[in-house]
C-alpha positions as CSV (number, residue, x, y, z in Angstrom):
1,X,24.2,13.0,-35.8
2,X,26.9,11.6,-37.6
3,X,27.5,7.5,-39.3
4,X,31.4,6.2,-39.5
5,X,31.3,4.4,-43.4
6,X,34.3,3.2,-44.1
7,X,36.5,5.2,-41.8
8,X,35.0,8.6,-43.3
9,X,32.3,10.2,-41.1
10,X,29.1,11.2,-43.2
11,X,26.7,13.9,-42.1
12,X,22.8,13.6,-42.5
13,X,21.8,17.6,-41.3
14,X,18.4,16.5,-42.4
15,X,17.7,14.0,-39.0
16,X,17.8,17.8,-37.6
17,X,14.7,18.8,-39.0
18,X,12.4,16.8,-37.4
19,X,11.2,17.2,-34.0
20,X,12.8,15.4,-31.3
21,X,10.9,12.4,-29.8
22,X,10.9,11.2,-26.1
23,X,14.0,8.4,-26.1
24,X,13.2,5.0,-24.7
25,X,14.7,6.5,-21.5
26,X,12.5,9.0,-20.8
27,X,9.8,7.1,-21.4
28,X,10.8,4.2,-18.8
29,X,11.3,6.7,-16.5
30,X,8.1,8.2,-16.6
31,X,6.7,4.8,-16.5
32,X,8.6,4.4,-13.7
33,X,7.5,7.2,-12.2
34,X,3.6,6.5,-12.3
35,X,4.3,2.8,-11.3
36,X,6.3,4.2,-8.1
37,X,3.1,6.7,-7.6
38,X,0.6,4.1,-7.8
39,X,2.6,2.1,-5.3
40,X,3.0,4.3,-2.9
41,X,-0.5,5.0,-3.1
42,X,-1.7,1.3,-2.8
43,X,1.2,1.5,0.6
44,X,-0.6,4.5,2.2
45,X,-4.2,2.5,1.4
46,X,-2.5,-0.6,2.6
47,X,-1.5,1.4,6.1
48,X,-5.3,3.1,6.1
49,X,-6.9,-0.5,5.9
50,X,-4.2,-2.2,9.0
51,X,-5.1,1.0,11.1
52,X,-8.6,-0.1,10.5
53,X,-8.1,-3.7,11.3
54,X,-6.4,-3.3,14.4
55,X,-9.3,-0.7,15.9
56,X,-11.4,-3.2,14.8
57,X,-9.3,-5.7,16.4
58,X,-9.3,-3.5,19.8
59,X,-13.1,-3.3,20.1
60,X,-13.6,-7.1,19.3
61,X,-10.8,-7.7,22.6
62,X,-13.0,-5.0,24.1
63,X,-16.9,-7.2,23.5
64,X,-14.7,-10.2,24.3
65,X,-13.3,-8.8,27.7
66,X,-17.0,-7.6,28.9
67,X,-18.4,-11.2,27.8
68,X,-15.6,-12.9,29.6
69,X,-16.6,-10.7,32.9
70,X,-20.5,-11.3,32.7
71,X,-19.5,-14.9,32.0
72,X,-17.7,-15.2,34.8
73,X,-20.0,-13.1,37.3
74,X,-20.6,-14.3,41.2
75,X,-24.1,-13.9,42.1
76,X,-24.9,-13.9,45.8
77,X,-28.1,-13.9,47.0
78,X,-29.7,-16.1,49.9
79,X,-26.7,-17.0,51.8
80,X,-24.7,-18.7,49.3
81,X,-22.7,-17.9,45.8
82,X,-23.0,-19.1,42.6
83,X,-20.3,-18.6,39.9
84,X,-22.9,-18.2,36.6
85,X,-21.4,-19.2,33.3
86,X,-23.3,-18.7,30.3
């Protein structure tokens, strides 16, 4: 690593000699890294929970339908029909 004083360029061998630390760069990218882990994670548990919701969803339609039909049975007995609603 070198320093420009005064037009004259000035050595310091001694910044050599210790050990090299993770630049500000590195470190943002394995923060970056992590973050774009744990939101990939939170997409795929996202995905998991809307799968979840729309079976959920499906059967509901599904208890719906079958009340809709008993709902809306014709009984016939004796000679005349009757359209039951409950």
């Amino acid at each position: 690593m070198s320093l420009v004083n005064g037009g004259e360029e000035c050595m310091h061998p001694f910044w050599n000699h210790y050990p090299q630390y993770p630049n500000r760069n590195d470190h943002t990218q394995t923060e970056n890294h992590h973050y774009n882990h744990q939101m990939m994670q939170s997409i795929t548990n996202l995905e998991n929970q809307i799968q979840n919701l729309v079976k959920a969803i499906e059967a509901n339609n599904e208890l719906l339908r079958s009340i809709e039909q008993k709902q809306n049975q014709v009984i016939t007995s004796g000679g005349g029909s009757v359209i039951v609603r409950m």
